[in-house]
C-alpha positions in Angstrom: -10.7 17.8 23.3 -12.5 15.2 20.7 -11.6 11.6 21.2 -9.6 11.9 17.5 -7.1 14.6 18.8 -6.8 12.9 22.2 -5.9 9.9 20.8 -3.4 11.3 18.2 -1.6 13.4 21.0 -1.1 9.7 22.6 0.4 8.2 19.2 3.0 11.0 18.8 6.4 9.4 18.3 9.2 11.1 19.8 11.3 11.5 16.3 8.0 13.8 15.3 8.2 16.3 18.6 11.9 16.2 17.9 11.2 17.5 14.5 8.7 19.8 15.4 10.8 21.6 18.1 13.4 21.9 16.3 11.2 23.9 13.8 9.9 26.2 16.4 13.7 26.8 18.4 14.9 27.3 14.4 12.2 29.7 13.5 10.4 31.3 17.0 7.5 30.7 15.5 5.0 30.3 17.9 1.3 29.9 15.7 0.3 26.4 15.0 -0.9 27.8 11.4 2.0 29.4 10.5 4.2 26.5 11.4 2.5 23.6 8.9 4.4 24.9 6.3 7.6 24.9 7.9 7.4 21.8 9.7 6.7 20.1 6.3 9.7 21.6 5.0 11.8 20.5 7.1 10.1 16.8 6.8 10.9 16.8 3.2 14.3 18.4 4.1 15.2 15.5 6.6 13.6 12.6 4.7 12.8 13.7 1.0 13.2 11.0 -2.1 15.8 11.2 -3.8 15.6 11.5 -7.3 15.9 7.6 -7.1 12.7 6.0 -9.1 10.3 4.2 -6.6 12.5 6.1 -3.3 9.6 6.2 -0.5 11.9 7.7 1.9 9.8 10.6 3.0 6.6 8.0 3.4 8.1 5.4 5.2 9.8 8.5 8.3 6.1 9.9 7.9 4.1 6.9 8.2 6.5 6.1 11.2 5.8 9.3 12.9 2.2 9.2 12.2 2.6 12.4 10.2 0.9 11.2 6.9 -1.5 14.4 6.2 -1.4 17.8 6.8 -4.0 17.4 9.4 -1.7 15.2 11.1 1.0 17.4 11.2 -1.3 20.6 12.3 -2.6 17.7 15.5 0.9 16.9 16.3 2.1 20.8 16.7 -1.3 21.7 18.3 -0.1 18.6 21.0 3.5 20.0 20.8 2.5 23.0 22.5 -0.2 21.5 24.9 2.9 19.0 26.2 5.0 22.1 26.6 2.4 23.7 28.4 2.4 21.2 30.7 6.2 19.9 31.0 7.8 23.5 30.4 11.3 21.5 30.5 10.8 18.7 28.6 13.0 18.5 25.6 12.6 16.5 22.6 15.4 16.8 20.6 
């Protein structure tokens, strides 16, 4: 593992393996690829602006979360599964 996704499996807040485990017990989906799209969904489900001018909701939960870019987001389900690989029980939700 490069020293980039190392330390971004580190930084993971607890509110974003929350998020993305709920995603995966909602859907089954079990492909990293496949769940991008619908962990983004449900980020802008959860968090979304409203139609408020100048709302920065959704950036503030992703900044929080470290889950700013899509590349982020496909690190932080990549680590998801590596942590469940590891700690079958552990439960972030």
């Amino acid at each position: 593992m490069e020293n980039k996704n190392l330390e971004t499996c580190y930084s993971l807040t607890t509110g974003a393996l929350a998020v993305i485990e709920s995603v995966v017990n909602r859907t089954k989906i079990t492909d990293p690829q496949k769940l991008v799209p619908e962990v983004c969904e449900e980020l802008v489900n959860r968090y979304g602006s409203s139609a408020k001018k100048g709302d920065r909701k959704l950036d503030y939960h992703l900044k929080q979360m470290r889950l700013s870019t899509t590349r982020d987001i496909a690190r932080a389900i990549d680590c998801f599964f590596i942590a469940k690989q590891l700690f079958p029980g552990k439960c972030y939700a």
